[in-house]
Residue frames as a rotation matrix with the C-alpha (Angstrom) as fourth column:
UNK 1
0.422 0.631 -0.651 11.38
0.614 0.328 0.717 8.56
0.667 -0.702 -0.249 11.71
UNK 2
0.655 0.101 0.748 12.02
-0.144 -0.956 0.255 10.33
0.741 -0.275 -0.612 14.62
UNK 3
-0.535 -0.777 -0.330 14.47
-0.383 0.572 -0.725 9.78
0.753 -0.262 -0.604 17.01
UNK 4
-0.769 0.291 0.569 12.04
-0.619 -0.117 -0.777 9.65
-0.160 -0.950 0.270 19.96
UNK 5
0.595 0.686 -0.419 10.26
-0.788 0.601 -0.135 6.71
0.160 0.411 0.898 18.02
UNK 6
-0.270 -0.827 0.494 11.39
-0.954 0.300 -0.019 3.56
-0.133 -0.476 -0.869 19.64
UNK 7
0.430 0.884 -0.182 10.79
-0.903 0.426 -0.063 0.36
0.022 0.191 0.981 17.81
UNK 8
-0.558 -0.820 -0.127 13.60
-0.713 0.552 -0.433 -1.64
0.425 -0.151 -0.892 18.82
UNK 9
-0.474 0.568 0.673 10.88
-0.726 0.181 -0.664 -3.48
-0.499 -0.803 0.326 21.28
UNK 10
0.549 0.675 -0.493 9.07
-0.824 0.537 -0.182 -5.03
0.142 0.506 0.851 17.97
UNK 11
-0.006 -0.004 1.000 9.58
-0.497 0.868 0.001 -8.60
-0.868 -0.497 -0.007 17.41
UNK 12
-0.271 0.291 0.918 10.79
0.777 0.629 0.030 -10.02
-0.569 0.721 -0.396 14.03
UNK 13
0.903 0.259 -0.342 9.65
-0.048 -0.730 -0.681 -6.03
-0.426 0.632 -0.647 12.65
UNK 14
-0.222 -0.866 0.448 11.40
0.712 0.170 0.681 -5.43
-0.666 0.470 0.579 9.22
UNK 15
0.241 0.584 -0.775 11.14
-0.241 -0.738 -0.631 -1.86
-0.940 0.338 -0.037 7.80
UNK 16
-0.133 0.269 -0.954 10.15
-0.981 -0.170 0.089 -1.83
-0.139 0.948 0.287 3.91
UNK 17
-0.540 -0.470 0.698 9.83
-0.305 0.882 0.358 -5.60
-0.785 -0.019 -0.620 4.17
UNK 18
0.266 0.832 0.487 6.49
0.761 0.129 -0.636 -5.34
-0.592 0.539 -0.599 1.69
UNK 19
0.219 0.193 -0.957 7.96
-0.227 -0.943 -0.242 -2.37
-0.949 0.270 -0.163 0.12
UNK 20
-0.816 -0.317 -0.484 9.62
-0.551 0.173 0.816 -3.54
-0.175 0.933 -0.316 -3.77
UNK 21
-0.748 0.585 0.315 6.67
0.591 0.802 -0.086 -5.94
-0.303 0.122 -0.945 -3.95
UNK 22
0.152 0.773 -0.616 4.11
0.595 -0.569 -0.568 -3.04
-0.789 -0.281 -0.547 -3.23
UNK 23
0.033 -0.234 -0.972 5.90
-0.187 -0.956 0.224 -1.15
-0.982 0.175 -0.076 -5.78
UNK 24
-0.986 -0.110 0.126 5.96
0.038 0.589 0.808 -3.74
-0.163 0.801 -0.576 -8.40
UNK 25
-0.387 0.888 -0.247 1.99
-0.710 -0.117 0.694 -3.36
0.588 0.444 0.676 -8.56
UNK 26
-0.763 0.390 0.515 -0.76
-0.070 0.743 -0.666 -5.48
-0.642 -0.544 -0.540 -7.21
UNK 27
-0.799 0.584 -0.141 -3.55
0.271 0.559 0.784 -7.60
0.536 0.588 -0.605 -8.57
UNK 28
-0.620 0.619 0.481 -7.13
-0.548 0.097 -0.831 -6.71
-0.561 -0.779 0.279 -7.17
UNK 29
-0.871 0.459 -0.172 -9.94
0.110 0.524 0.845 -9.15
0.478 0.718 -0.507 -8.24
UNK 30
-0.553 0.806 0.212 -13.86
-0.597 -0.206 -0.775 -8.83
-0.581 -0.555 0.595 -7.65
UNK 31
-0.921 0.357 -0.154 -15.98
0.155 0.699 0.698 -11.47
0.357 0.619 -0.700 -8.01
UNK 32
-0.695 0.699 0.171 -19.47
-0.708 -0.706 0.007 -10.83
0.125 -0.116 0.985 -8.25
UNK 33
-0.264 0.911 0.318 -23.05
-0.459 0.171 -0.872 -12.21
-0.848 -0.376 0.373 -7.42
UNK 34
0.536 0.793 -0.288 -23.88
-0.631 0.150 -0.761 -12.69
-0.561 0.590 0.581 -10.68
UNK 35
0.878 -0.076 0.473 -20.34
0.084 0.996 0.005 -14.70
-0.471 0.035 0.881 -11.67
UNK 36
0.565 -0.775 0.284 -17.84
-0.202 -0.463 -0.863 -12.47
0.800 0.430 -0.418 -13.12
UNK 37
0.296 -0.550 -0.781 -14.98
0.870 -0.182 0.458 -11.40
-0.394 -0.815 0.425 -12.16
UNK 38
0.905 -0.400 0.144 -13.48
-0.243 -0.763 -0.599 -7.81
0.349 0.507 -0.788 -12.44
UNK 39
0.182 -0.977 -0.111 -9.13
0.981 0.189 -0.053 -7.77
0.072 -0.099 0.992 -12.72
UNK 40
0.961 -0.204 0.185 -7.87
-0.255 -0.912 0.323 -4.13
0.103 -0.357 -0.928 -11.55
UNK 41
0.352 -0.872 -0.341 -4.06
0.934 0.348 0.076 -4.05
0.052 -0.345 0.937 -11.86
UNK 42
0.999 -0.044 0.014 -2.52
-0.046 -0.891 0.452 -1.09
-0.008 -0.452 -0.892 -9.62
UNK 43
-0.363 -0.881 -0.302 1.29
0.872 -0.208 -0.443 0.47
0.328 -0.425 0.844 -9.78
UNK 44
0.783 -0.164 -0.600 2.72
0.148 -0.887 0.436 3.74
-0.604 -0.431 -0.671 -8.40
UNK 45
0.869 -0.340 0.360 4.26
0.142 -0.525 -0.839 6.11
0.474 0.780 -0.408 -10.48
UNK 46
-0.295 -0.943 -0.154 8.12
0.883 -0.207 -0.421 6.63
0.365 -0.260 0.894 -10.13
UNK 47
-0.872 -0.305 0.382 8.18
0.025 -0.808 -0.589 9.14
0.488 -0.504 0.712 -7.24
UNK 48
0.098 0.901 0.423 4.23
-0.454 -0.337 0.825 8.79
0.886 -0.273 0.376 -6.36
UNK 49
-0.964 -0.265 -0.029 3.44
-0.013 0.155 -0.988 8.66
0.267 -0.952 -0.153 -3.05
UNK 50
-0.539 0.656 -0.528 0.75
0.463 0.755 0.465 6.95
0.704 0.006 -0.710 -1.24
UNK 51
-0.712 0.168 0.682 -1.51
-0.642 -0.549 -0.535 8.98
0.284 -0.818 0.499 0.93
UNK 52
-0.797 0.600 -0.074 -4.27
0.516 0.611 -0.600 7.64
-0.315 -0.516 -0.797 3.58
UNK 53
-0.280 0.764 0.581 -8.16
0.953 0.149 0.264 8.56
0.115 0.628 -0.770 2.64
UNK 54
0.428 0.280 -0.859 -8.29
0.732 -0.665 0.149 11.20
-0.529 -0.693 -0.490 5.32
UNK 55
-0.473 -0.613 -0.634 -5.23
0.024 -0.728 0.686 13.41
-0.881 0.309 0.359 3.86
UNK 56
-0.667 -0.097 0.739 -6.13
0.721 0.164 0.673 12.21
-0.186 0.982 -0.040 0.50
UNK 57
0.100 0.994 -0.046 -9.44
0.964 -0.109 -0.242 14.37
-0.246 -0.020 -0.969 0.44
UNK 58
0.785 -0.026 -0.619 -7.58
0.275 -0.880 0.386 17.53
-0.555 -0.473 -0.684 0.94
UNK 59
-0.362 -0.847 -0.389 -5.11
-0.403 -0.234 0.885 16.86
-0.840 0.477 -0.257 -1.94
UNK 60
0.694 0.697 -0.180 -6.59
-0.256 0.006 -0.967 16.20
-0.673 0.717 0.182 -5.42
């Protein structure tokens, strides 16, 4: 972060507090209309790095 980033102000903020969890993988489920369900399980590669949609477009 920068130094001129000043989050001392937050309340109760804890950086990476979601971060070993996030990296352990998540579960997505989709349940459908007709009664299913789809199961989608997501990690990150060792070293991968998470981009937003915007950037993501512009990096294949």
């Amino acid at each position: 972060m920068r130094p001129e980033y000043d989050f001392t102000s937050m309340a109760g903020g804890v950086r990476g507090k979601y971060y070993k969890a996030y990296r352990a993988g998540h579960t997505v489920k989709i349940h459908k209309a007709d009664g299913t369900t789809t199961v989608q399980y997501f990690t990150l590669e060792e070293g991968a790095v998470m981009l937003e949609p915007d950037v993501r477009e512009y990096f294949s």
